[in-house]
Each structure stands twice: as structure tokens, then as C-alpha cells.
C-alpha positions as CSV (number, residue, x, y, z in Angstrom):
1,X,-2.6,16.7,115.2
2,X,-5.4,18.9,116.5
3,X,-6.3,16.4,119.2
4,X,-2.4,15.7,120.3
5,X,-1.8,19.7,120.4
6,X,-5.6,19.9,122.5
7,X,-4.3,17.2,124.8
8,X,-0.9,19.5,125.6
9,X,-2.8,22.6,125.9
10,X,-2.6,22.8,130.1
11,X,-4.6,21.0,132.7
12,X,-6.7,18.6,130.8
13,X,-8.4,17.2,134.1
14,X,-9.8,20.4,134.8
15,X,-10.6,21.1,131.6
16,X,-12.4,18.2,131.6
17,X,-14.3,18.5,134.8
18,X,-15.1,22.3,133.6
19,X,-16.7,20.9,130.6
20,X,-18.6,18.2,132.6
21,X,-19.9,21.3,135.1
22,X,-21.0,22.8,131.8
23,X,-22.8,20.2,130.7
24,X,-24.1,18.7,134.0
25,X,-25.6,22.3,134.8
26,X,-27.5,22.3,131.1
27,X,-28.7,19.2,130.7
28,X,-28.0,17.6,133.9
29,X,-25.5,14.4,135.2
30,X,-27.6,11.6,133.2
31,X,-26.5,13.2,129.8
32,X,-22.7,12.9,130.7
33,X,-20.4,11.2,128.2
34,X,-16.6,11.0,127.9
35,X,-16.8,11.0,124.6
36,X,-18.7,14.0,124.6
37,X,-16.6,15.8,126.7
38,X,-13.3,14.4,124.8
39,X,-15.2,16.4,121.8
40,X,-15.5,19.4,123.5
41,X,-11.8,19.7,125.2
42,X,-10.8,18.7,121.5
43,X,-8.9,15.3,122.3
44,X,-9.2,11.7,121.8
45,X,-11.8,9.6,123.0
46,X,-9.6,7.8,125.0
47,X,-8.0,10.7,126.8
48,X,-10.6,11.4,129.7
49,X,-10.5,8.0,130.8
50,X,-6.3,8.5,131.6
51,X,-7.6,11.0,134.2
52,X,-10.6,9.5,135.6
53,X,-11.1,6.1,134.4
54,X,-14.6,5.7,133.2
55,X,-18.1,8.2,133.5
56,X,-18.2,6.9,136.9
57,X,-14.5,8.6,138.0
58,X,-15.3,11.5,136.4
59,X,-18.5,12.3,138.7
60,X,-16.4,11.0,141.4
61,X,-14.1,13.5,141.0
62,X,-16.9,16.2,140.9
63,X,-18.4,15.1,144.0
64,X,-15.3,15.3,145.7
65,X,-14.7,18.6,144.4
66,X,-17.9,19.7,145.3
67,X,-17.8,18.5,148.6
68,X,-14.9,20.6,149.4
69,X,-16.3,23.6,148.5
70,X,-19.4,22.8,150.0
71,X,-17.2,22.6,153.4
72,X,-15.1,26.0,152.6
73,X,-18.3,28.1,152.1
74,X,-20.0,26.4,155.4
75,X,-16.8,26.8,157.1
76,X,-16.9,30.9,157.4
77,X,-20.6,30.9,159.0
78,X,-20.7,32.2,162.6
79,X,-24.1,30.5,163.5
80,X,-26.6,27.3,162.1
81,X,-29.0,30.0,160.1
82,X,-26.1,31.9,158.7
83,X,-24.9,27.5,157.7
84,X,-28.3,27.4,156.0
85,X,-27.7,30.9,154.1
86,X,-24.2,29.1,153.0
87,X,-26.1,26.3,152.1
88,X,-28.3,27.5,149.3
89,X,-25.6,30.0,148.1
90,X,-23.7,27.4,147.1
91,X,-26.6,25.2,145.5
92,X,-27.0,28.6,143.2
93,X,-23.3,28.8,142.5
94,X,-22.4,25.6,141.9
95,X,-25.7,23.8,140.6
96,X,-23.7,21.0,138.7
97,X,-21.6,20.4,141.6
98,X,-25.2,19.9,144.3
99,X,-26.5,17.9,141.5
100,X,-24.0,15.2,141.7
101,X,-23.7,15.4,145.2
102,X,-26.7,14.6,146.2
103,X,-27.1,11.7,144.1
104,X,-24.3,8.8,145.8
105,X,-25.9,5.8,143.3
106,X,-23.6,8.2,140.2
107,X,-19.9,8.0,142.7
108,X,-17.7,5.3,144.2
109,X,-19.1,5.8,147.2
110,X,-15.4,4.2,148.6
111,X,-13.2,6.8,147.2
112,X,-10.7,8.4,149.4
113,X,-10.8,12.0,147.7
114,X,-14.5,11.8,148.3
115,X,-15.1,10.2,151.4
116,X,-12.5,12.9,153.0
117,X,-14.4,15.2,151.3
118,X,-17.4,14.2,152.8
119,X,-16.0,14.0,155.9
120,X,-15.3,17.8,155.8
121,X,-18.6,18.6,154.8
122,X,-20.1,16.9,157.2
123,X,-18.3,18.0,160.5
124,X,-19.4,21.9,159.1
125,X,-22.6,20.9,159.0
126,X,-22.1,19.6,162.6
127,X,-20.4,22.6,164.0
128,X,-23.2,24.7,163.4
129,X,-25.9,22.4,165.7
130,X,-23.2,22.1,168.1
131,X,-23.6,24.1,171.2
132,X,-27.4,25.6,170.4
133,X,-29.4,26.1,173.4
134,X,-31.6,22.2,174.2
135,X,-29.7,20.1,171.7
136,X,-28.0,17.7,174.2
137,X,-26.4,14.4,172.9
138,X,-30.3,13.4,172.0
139,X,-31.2,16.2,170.3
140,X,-28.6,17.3,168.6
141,X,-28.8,15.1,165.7
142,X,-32.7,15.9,164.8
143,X,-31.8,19.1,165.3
144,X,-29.0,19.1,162.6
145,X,-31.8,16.7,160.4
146,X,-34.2,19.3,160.7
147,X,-31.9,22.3,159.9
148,X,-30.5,19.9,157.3
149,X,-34.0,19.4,155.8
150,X,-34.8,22.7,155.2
151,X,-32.0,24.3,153.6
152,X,-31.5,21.0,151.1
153,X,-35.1,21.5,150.6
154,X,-34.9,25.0,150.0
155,X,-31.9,24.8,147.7
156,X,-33.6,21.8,145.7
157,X,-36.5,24.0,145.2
158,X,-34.5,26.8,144.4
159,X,-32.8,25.0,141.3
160,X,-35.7,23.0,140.1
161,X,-37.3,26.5,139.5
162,X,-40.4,25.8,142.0
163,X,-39.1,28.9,144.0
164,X,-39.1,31.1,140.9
165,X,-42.6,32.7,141.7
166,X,-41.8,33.2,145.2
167,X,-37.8,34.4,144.8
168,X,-39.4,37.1,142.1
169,X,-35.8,38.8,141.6
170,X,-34.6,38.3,145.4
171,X,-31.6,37.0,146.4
172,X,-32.6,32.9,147.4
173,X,-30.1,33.4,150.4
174,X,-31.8,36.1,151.7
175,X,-35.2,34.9,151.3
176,X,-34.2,31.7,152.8
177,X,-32.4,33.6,156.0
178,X,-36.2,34.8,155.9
179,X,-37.9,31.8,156.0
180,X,-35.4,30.4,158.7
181,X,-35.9,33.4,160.8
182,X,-39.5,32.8,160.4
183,X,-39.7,29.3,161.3
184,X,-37.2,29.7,164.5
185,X,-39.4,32.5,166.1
186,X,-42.6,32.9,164.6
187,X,-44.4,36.1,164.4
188,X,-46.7,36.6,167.4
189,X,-50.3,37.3,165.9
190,X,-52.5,39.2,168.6
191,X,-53.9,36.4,170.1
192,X,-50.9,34.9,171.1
193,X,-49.3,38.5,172.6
């Protein structure tokens, strides 16, 4: 009775995907169950696989969903270091969503949701190498790698922990609009001057 009741509560899909951010974001995507997370919204065992099918579906669906905020927070930067700044904000926001991501061998890489999704993403990322100053046709895509590079590297960092000494309290967006700044234009030292 407890489970039927459970199952009528609302939105059981995003219950279920808020439980799977939960535990994704504790224990990381490899400890994922549906029968876990059937547990936790309080319904059958059987009722996460209505929604998304298998384990697979269900980090799918949170890719996709990830990748669509991904492209809304990218979307309102003016320039490709403010795009960076976006970047690892929303690795610290939404660490369950990056996690999956990032990691294409836990989705159907052939979903429509996600692929669109994707898609998105990817033409943000785009639109802020598009136009800098020497990044013709040639350059334009290892200048998008590069930019690319660092804030996923950053942002990896950032929620592994190995930034925790350096971040010390700071906001990561900030320090990593620092380290951005640093690396476009260098401080002169008083030989080079």
C-alpha cells in the first residue's frame, strides 16, 4: 500500500533522477541501482524501469539533463574566459550531473534527448572561440581544445579535491577566471619589460 500511494505521490521520474543525483554526487555513478533508488522514492522495484528502462536509461536521462544545463549556464557568457568561469560553476553545482557526462561508455550514446542535448552544449562551447582575434578556420578548433582543456581540467580537479589546498575558501570560478587571465597574458617579469 505504501509503495502504490509512493508511486502516486507526483513526478516519480524526477523523483527518481533527484535521488540518483543524490546518490551519484555521494558515492559516485558506479554505485547506481534501481533498486536502490526504487527503495528510496518508496516504490516497487519494478517502477524505475517504466520511466527509464534499465540503469543505463536512467544515466541517459541525466546526461541529457545535464547537458542542457550545461548549455543554459554557457549560453549567458559574453566572452571564452567568462565560458570557462561558466564552466566550472556548473561542475561545482551540479557534480553528479559532470560526472555522468563526461563518462559516454555509462549512456546510449544514440539517444535523441541526449544527442540534442549535446548538440546544444556543444555549439556554446563553440560560440565562445568563434570570432577571437587569429583563430581562422585552422585555428579555431585547437583553440576551442585548448580552452576546452583547461576549464574541464580545472573543474575535474576542482571536484576530485586536488584543488582544495590551492581554492583555500575561494570561490573555484574566480580562482579559475585567475588562472585563465594568467595564462592569456602573462605577467611581464622585469626582464621581459
Amino acid at each position: 500500500m505504501t509503495s502504490e500511494r509512493a508511486y502516486h505521490h507526483g513526478d516519480l521520474r524526477r523523483a527518481l533522477l533527484t535521488a540518483a543525483l543524490d546518490v551519484i554526487t555521494q558515492d559516485g555513478p558506479d554505485t547506481l541501482s534501481l533498486r536502490d533508488l526504487a527503495r528510496r522514492a518508496g516504490v516497487s522495484h519494478a517502477a524505475p524501469a517504466h520511466h527509464f528502462k534499465d540503469r543505463t536509461g536512467l544515466l541517459t536521462a541525466v546526461a541529457a539533463e545535464g547537458y542542457g544545463l550545461f548549455a543554459d549556464a554557457l549560453a549567458g557568457a559574453p566572452d571564452l574566459r567568462e565560458r570557462g568561469v561558466a564552466y566550472v560553476r556548473f561542475a561545482a553545482e551540479h557534480p553528479a550531473h559532470f560526472q555522468v557526462m563526461f563518462r559516454p561508455e555509462l549512456h546510449r550514446a544514440q539517444d535523441v534527448a541526449l544527442l540534442a542535448a549535446k548538440d546544444r552544449a556543444t555549439e556554446e562551447l563553440r560560440a565562445g572561440v568563434d570570432g577571437l582575434p587569429g583563430t581562422g578556420d585552422d585555428n579555431a578548433r585547437t583553440a576551442g581544445i585548448a580552452a576546452w582543456s583547461l576549464a574541464h581540467g580545472f573543474a575535474t580537479l576542482l571536484l576530485t579535491g586536488n584543488l582544495d589546498g590551492p581554492v583555500d575558501g575561494r570561490d573555484p570560478a574566480e580562482l579559475f577566471r585567475s588562472v585563465a587571465g594568467f595564462l592569456s597574458s602573462p605577467p611581464t617579469t622585469p626582464e621581459s619589460s
